[in-house]
N, C-alpha and C positions, 0 to 999 in steps of 0.2 A: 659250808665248804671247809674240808680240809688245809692244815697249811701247806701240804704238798699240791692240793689242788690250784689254791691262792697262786702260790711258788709257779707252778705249773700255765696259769691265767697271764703270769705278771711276762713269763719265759715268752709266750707267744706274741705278744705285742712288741718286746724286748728285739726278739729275731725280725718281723716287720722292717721293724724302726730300722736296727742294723742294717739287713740285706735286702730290704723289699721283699723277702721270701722268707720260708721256716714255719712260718704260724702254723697251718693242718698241722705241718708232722707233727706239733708237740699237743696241740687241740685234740685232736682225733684217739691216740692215748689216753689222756689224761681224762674226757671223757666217758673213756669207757672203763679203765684201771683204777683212776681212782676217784673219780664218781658215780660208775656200776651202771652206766647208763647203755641199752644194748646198741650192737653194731650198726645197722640203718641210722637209727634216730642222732648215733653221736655223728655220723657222717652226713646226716642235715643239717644237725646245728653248729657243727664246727662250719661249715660251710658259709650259716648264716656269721656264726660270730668272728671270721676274717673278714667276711664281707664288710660288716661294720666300723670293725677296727683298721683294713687299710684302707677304706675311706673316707676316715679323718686323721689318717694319715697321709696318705696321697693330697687333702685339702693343704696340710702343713707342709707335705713340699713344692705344693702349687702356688703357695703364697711368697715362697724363698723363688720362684722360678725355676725349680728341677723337675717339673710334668713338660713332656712332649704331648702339646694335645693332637697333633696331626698323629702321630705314631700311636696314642694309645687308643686313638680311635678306631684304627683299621685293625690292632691287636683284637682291641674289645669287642669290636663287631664280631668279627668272625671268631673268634673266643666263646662269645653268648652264646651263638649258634651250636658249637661243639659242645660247650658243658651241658646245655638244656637235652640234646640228646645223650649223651652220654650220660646224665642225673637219670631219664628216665631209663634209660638200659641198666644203671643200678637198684633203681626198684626192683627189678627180675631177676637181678643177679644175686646168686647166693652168697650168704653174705662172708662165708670161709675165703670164697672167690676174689671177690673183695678186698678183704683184710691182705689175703699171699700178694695183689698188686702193690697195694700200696706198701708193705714190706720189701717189694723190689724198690719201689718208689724213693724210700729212705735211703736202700742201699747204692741207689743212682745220682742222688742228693748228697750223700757222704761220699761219693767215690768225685763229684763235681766240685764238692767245697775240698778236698786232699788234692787237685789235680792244682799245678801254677794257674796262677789270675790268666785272665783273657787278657790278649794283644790289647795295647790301647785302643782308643777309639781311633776314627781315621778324623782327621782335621775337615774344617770347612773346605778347605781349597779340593781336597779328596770327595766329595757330594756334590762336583761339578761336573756332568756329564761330557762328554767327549764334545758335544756339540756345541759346548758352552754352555747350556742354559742350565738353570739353577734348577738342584732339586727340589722336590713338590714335598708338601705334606708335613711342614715344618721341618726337613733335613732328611725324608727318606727318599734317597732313592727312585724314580717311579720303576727301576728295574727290580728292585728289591721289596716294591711293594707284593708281586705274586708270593714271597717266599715270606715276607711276614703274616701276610691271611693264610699259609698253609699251617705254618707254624701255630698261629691263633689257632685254629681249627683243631688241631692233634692234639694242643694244650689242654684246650679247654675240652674234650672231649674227655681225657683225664681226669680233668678237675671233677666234672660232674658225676664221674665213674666211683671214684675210690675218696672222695672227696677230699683235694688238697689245690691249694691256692695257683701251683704250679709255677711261684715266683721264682726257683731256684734255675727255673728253665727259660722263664722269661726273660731275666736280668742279662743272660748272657745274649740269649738274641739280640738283645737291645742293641746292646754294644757290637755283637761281629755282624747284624744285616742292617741295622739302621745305623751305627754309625755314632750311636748316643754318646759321651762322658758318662763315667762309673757313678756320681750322683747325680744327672735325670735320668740314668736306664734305675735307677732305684727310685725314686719319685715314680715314675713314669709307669712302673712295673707293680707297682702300689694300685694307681687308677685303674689298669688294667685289671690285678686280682679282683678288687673291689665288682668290678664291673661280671666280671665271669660269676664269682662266688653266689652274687645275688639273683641270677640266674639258674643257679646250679640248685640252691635253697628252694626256689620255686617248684623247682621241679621234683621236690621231693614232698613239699610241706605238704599236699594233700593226701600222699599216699604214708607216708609215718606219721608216729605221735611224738610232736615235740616239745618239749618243757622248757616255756617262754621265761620262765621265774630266773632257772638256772641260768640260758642262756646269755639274759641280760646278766646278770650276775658275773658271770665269766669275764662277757664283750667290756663290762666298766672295768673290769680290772685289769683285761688286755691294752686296752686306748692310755693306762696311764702309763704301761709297762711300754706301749708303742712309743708315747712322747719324751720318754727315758731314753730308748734306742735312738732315733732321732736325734738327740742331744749328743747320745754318746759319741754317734757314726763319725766324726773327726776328730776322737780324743784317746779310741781305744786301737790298740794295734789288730784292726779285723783279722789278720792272718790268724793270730793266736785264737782268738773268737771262734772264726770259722773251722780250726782244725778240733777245735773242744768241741762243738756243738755235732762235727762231722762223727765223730768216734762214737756220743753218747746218739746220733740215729743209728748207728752201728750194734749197739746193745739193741736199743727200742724193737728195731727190726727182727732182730736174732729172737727176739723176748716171745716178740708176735709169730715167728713160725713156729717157733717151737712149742706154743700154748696151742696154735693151730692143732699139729700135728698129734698132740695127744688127746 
């Protein structure tokens, strides 16, 4: 591997760790730019290798206490279901088709991380339903459980399609319908990709060819770049993080339509 690819491997786990989201967008590139590997196959195996990597990560915020397991269970469920179809309708999908989504995708993810943070979360005393009784599901809502399986479902439908983790979309659900704090909707949002991604992988691995060699390769160097982020997630100032990381999806995206187009 190259050291931009390296660079590129350490980037993805790095964003993870930080935001619970980011990995695909910088996976799915790097993949294919600067390790030449074509459009399908990078969008299986970036697939499998977030899957990987925010799954020992999501472990390392489960052990600090930041995983909702009620919440990312009804995420993940209906998430599965969305990616798995949504993987196989990008088997069929050409892969130009492809690429132009997920270049919106960037541009919807650098227009989310440039917009002001989400409202805080709402307090306990606020997840207690009019009637008194306490909400279900570890803290969600049982009103806002229909809008987080709808949410899962559209997610992960995405995810499967253009192959991206769809953390950037996650995180904030967490917080404005479940109600989460800003680190367990990122723990939480970890488990969930984990869960979609491995699903999404499936649905692709018998229909491309994917190179397990490279894969792993990538996934170890992502997991240390992840437990980097992690570290860092309360020492760096995110705002300035997220607005650097927003600008260069901005190039990325631009990069990819316009190679499209010619």
């Amino acid at each position: 591997m190259s050291v931009f690819a390296v660079a590129a491997s350490l980037a993805t786990g790095l964003m993870l760790g930080l935001f619970g989201s980011g990995g695909s967008i910088i996976t799915l590139p790097a993949l294919m730019y600067l390790l030449g590997v074509e459009a399908k196959p990078a969008i299986a195996m970036s697939l499998g290798i977030v899957a990987a990597t925010a799954a020992i990560g999501a472990g390392d915020h489960w052990r600090k206490g930041n995983v909702n397991l009620g919440v990312a269970g009804v995420f993940a469920i209906f998430g599965a279901v969305g990616t798995y179809a949504g993987a196989r309708l990008g088997v069929v999908t050409p892969a130009a088709v492809q690429l132009g989504l997920f270049a919106l995708v960037m541009y919807a993810a650098a227009w989310r991380m440039l917009r002001p943070s989400p409202v805080p979360a709402r307090t306990a005393a606020a997840q207690i339903h009019g009637d008194g009784t306490i909400a279900a599901l570890g803290g969600l809502p049982v009103g806002r459980i229909g809008h987080v399986a709808l949410h899962g479902l559209l997610v992960g439908a995405l995810t499967g399609l253009v192959g991206v983790g769809g953390g950037f979309m996650i995180v904030p659900a967490l917080v404005l319908l479940s109600g989460l704090p800003m680190k367990q909707a990122v723990g939480t949002s970890l488990a969930v990709v984990a869960a979609k991604s491995v699903v999404g992988f499936v649905g692709y691995v018998d229909a491309v060819a994917v190179d397990y060699v490279l894969m792993t390769t990538f996934t170890a160097i992502a997991v240390c770049g992840g437990f980097v982020g992690s570290y860092l997630a309360g020492r760096l100032p995110a705002d300035l993080i997220k607005r650097g990381f927003a600008w260069f999806l901005v190039a990325i995206a631009t990069l990819i339509i316009v190679e499209q187009a010619w």
